[in-house]
C-alpha positions in Angstrom: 250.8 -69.2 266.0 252.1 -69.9 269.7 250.0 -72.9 271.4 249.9 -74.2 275.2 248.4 -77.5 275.9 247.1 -77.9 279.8 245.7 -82.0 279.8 248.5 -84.0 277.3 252.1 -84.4 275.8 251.7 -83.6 272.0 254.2 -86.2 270.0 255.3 -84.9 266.1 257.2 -88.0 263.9 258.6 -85.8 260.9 257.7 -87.7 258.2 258.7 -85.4 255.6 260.3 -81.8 255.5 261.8 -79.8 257.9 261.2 -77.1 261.0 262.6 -75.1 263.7 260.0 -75.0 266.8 260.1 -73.0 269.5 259.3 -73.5 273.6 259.4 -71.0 275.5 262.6 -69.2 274.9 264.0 -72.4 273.4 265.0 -72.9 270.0 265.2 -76.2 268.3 265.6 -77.7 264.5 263.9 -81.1 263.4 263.9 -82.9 260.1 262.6 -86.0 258.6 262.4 -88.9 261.1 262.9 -86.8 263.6 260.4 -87.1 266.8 259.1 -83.8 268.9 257.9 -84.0 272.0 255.9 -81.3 273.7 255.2 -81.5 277.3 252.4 -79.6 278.9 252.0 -76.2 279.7 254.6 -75.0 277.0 254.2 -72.1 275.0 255.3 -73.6 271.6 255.3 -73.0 268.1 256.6 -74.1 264.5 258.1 -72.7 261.5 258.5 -74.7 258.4 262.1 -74.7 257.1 262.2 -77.3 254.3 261.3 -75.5 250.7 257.7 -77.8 250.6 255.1 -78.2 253.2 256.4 -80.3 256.6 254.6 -83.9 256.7 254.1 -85.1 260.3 252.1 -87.7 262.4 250.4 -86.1 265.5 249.7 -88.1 268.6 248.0 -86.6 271.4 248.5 -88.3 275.3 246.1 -87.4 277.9 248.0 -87.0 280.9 246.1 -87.9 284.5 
């Protein structure tokens, strides 16, 4: 389901599996120690790729 964030950066470390995520009309694969970063006031969303559930460490940053 397509997300937008309006008050932080959302930071993904793959920890385990695989996905292709998509900003705005942007395309983009990640895999295992891989690290996503999703700015503000980006329509986004994921798609697992890898054959087992995707593993990954969610940090939120509050932007001022």
């Amino acid at each position: 389901e397509t997300e937008i964030h309006e008050d932080y950066i959302e930071y993904l470390y793959v920890i385990k599996g695989s996905c292709r995520m998509y900003f705005e009309e942007k395309e983009e694969s990640f895999k295992e120690g891989d690290l996503i970063t999703i700015p503000p006031h980006i329509n986004h969303h994921a798609v697992v790729t890898s054959a087992f559930p995707m593993l990954a460490l969610v940090q939120r940053q509050l932007i001022a």
